[in-house]
C-alpha positions in Angstrom: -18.8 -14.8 21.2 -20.9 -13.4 18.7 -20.6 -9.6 20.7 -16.9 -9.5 20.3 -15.8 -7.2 17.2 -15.2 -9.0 14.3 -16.8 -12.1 15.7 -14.8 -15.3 15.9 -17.5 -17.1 15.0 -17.5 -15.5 11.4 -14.7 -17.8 10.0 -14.6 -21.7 10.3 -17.5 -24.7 9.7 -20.1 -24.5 12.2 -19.3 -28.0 13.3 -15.9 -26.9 14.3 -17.4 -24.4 16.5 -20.2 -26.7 17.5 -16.8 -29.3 18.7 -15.0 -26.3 20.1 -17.9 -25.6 22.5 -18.2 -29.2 23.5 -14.6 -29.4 23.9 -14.2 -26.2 26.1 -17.1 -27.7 27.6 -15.4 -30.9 28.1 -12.3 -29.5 29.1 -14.0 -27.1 32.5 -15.9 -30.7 33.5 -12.9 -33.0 33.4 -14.5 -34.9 30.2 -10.8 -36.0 29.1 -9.7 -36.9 32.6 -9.6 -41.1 32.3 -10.8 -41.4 36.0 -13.9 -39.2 35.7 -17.4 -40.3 34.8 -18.5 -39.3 31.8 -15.0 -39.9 29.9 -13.9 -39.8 26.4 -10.6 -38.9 24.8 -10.4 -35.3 23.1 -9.7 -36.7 19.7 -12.9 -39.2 20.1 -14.8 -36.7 21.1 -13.6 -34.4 17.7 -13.8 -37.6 15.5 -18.4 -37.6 16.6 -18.2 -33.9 15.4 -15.7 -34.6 11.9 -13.2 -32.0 13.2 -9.4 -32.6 14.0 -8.7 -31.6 17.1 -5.5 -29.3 16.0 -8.9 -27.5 15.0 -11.3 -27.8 17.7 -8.7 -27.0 20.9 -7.7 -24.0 19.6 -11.2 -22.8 18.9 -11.9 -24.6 22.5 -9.2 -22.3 24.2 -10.4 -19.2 22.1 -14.1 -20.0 23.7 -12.3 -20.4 27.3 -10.4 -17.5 27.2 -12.5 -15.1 25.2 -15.7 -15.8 28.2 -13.6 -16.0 31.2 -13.8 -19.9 32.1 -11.8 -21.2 34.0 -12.0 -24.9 35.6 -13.6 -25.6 37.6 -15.6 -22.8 37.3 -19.2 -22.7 39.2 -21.4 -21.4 36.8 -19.9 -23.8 33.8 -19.7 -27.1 36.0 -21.9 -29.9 35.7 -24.6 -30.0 38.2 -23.3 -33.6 39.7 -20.2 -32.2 40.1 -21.0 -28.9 42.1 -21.2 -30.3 45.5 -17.5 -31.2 45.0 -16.8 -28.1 43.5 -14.4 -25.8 46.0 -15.3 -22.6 44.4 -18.5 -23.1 44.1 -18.7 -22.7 48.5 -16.3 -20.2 48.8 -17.6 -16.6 49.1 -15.9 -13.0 50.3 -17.5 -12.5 53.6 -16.3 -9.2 54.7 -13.4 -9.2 52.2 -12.3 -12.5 53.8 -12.6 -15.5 51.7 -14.5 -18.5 53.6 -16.1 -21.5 52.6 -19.5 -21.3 53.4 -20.0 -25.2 54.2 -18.2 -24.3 57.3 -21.3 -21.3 58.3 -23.9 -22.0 60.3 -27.4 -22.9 58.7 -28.8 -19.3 58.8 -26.3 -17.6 57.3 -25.4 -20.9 53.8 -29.6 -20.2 53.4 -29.1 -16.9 53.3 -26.5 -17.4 50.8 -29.1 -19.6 48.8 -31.6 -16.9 49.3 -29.6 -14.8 47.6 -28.1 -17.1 44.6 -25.1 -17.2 45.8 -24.9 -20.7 45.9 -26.7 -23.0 44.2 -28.2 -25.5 47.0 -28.1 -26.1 50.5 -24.5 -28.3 51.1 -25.5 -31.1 53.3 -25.9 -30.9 56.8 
């Protein structure tokens, strides 16, 4: 965020920002959804920080937006909650989109070999 030309960063309290990543955060691992573990409401979540969230989910969705995340996203998920993560295991193979749970062995620790995944899915 600090890259982009004039910097969002350069206007607003730093705990605003500090919520917004949280929140973005948050939002990407389901924090807000009532039947996930953790959970907490948006605007409890704000309150610990001192910010309103009419100014931390703007900020939040500036964050999301301006980096490219989008749920669910693979490398922004929480590690206990990659193995039920669908994008993480699906990969182009040949321009065909699989999900490499469904490969044999050799070719899933080839994938790990090549970071491409981030563990083995089990057997």
């Amino acid at each position: 965020m600090c890259q982009f030309e004039p910097s969002p960063l350069e206007s607003g309290r730093p705990q605003s920002w500090a919520c917004a990543i949280v929140y973005a955060l948050g939002k990407v691992n389901f924090l807000f959804d009532k039947t996930q573990e953790p959970h907490l409401r948006a605007d409890a979540l704000c309150k610990l920080f001192g910010v309103s969230p009419g100014n931390a989910a703007p900020k939040a969705s500036q964050i999301l937006d301006n980096l490219g995340i989008v749920p669910l996203d693979p490398d922004w998920t929480q590690r206990s909650l990659l193995a039920d993560n669908p994008l993480v295991w699906m990969l182009s193979v040949n321009g065909f989109i699989v999900d490499i749970r469904t490969a044999p062995r050799e070719v899933q620790e080839l994938a790990l070999e090549k970071g491409l995944i981030p563990f083995l899915p089990p057997e």
